[in-house]
C-alpha positions as CSV (number, residue, x, y, z in Angstrom):
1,X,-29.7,3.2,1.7
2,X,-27.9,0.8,4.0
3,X,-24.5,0.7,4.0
4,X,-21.9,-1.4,5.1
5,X,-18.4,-0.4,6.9
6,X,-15.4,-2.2,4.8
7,X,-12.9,-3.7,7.3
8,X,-10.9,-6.3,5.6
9,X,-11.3,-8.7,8.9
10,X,-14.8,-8.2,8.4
11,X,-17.6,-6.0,7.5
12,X,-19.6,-4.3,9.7
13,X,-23.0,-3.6,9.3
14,X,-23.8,0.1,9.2
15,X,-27.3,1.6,9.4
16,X,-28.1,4.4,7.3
17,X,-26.6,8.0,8.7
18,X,-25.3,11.0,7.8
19,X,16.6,7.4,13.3
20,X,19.6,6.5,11.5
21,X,20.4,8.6,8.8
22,X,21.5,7.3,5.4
23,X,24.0,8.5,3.0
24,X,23.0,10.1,-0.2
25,X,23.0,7.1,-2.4
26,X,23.1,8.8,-6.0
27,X,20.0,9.4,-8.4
28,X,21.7,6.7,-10.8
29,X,20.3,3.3,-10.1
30,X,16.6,2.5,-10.3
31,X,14.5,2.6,-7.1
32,X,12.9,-0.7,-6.3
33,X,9.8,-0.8,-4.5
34,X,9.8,-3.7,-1.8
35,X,6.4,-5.0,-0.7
36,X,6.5,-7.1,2.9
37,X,3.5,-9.6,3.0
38,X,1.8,-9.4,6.2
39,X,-1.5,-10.9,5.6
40,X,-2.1,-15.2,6.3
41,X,-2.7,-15.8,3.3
42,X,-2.8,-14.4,-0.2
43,X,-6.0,-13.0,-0.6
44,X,-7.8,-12.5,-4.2
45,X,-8.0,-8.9,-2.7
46,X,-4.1,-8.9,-2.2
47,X,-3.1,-10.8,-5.7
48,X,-5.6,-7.5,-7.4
49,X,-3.3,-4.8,-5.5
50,X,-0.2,-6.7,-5.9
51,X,-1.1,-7.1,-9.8
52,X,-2.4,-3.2,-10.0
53,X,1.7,-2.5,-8.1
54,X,3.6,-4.3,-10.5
55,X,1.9,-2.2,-13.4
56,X,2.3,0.7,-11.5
57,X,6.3,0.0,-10.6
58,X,6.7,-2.5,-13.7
59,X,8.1,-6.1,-13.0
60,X,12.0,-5.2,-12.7
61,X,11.7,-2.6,-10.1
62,X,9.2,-5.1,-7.7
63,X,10.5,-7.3,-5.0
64,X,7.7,-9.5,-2.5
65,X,9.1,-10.1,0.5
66,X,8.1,-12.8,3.4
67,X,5.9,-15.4,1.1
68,X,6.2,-18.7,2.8
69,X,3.9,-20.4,0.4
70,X,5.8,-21.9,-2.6
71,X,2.5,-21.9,-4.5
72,X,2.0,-18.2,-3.0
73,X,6.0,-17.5,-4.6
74,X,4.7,-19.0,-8.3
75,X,2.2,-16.8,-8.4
76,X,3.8,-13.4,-7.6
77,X,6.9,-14.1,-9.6
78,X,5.0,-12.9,-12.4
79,X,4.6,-9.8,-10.7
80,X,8.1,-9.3,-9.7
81,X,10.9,-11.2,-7.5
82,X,9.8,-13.0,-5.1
83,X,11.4,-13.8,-1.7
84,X,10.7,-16.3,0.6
85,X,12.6,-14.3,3.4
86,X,11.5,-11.2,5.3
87,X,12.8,-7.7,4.3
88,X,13.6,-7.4,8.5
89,X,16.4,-10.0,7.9
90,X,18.1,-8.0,4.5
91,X,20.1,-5.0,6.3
92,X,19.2,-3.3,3.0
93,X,21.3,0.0,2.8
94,X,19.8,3.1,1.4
95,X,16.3,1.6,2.1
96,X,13.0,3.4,3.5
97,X,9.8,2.5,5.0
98,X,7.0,3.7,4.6
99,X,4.8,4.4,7.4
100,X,1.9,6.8,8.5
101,X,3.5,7.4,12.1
102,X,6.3,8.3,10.8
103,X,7.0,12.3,11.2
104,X,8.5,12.6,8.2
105,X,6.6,13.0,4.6
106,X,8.0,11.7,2.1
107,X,9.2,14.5,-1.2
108,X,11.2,14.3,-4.3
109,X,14.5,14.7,-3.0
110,X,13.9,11.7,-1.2
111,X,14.9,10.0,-4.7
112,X,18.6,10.6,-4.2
113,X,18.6,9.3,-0.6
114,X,16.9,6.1,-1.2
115,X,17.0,2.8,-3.2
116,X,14.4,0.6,-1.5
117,X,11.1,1.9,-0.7
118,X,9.5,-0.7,1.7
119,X,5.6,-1.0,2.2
120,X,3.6,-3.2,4.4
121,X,1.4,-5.7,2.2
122,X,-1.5,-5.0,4.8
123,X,-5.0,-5.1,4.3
124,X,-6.8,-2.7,6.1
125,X,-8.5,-2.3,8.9
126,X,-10.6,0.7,10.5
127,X,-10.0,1.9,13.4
128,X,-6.1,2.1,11.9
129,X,-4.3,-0.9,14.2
130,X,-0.3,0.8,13.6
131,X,0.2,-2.5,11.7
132,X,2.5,-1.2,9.7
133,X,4.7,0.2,12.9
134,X,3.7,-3.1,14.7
135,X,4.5,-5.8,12.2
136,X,7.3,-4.1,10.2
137,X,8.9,-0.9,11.2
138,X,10.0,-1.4,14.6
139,X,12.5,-4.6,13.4
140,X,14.4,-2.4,10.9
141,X,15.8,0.2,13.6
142,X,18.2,1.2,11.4
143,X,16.4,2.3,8.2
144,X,14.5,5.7,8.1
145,X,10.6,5.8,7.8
146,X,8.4,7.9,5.8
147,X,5.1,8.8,5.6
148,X,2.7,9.7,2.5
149,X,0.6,11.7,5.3
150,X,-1.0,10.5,8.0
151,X,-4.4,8.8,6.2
152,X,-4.5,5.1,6.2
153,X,-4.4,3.7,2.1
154,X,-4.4,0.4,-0.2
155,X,-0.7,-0.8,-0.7
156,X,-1.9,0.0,-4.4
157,X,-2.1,3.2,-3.3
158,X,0.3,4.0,-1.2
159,X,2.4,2.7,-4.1
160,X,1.2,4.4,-6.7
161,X,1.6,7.8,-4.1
162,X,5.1,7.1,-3.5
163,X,5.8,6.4,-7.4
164,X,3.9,9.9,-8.3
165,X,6.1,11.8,-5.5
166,X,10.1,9.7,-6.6
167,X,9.3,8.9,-10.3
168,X,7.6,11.6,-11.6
169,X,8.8,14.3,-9.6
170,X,5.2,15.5,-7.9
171,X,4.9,17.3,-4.9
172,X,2.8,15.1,-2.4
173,X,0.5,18.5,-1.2
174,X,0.0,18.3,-5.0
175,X,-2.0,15.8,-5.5
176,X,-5.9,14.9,-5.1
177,X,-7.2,13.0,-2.3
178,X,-10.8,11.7,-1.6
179,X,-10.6,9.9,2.4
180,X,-13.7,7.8,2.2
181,X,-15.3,6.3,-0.9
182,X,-19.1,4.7,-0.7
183,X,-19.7,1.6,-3.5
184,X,-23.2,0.7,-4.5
185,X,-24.1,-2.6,-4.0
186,X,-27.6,-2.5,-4.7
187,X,-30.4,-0.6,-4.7
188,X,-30.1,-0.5,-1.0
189,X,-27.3,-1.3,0.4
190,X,-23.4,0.2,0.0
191,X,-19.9,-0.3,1.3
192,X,-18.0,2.4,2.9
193,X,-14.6,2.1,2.2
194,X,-13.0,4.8,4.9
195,X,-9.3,4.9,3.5
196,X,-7.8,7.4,1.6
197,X,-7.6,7.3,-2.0
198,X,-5.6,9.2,-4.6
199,X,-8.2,11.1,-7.2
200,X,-7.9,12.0,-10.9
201,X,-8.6,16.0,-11.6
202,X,-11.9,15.3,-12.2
203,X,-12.0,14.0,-8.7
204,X,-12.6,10.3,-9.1
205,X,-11.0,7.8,-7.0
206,X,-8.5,5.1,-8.3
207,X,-9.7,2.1,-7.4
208,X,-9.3,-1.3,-9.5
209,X,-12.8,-2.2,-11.0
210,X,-11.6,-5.4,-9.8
211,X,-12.0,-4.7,-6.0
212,X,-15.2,-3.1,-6.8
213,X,-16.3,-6.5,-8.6
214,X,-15.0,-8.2,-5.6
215,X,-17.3,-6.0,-3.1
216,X,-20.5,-6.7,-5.1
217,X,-20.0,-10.1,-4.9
218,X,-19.1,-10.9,-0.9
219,X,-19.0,-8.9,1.8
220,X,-15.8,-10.7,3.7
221,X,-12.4,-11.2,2.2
């Protein structure tokens, strides 16, 4: 079977082989996760992540951050609040980012120390680039970083990881993880996805059926 190695720049044709610390801020107000759009443009890939978040976090508790398009802003506010300003220029307290280079993993007390947990809206990219370190956490020196270990994920995912570990109270070394998926095309070809997904107990990856629709169909985004 050929496959195909699923880079969202492009895809690349495989043959067949084997800081600052912050103050306790109180478990009372709702955490609200904060997703900073980092892509050109919004993507159909992007708008099935950011819709799979919002279900994930529910509407109230989403912000989108850095969408310069007004038609791009429309669109999302029926996801959650939408900003046309970056999260960099907020000096949110009580905030965290969320980042694999960070040396820190993320756990359950981290719910009392943190209002705003902010991910990269990033597509992926293989080898990992340090996008998220690049484009995001270096300009907020004074918010503490996290990681969800040191795999690269979706924003979906890496959501719905960081809603498993503050909302329902799960350890992260508790929970499933498969680190490449392979999608069927056809008969004879595949897509290699080589990202880390979170896994049911029966050890199936979630992925939206969307995105898979989306790989059958195109093999660029």
């Amino acid at each position: 079977m050929d496959k195909y190695y699923a880079n969202h720049q492009n895809l690349r044709y495989l043959m067949p082989s084997s800081r600052t610390k912050n103050k306790t801020r109180g478990a009372s107000a709702n955490c609200v996760f904060i997703i900073e759009h980092l892509e050109p443009r919004l993507s159909r890939w992007c708008m099935i992540e950011y819709k799979r978040i919002s279900k994930i976090t529910g509407k109230n508790n989403l912000w989108f951050t850095n969408i310069s398009s007004r038609s791009d802003r429309s669109k999302l506010s029926k996801l959650g609040k939408v900003f046309k300003e970056s999260v960099k220029s907020m000096a949110l307290k009580y905030a965290c980012v969320l980042d694999p280079d960070s040396d820190i993993t993320l756990t359950t007390s981290d719910k009392d120390r943190f209002r705003y947990f902010i991910l990269g809206g990033i597509l992926g990219d293989y080898p990992p680039g340090k996008r998220t370190k690049n484009e995001l956490t270096k300009f907020l020196p004074n918010t503490q970083s996290r990681n969800i270990g040191k795999k690269q994920f979706s924003t979906d995912n890496a959501v719905w990881v960081v809603n498993e570990i503050i909302n329902n109270n799960r350890n992260f070394d508790d929970l499933i993880f498969k680190n490449k998926i392979e999608i069927k095309i056809n008969g004879v070809e595949s897509v290699i996805l080589p990202y880390c997904y979170p896994a049911d107990n029966k050890g199936k990856p979630l992925i939206p059926p969307k995105i898979i629709s989306l790989l059958k169909k195109k093999k660029s985004f």
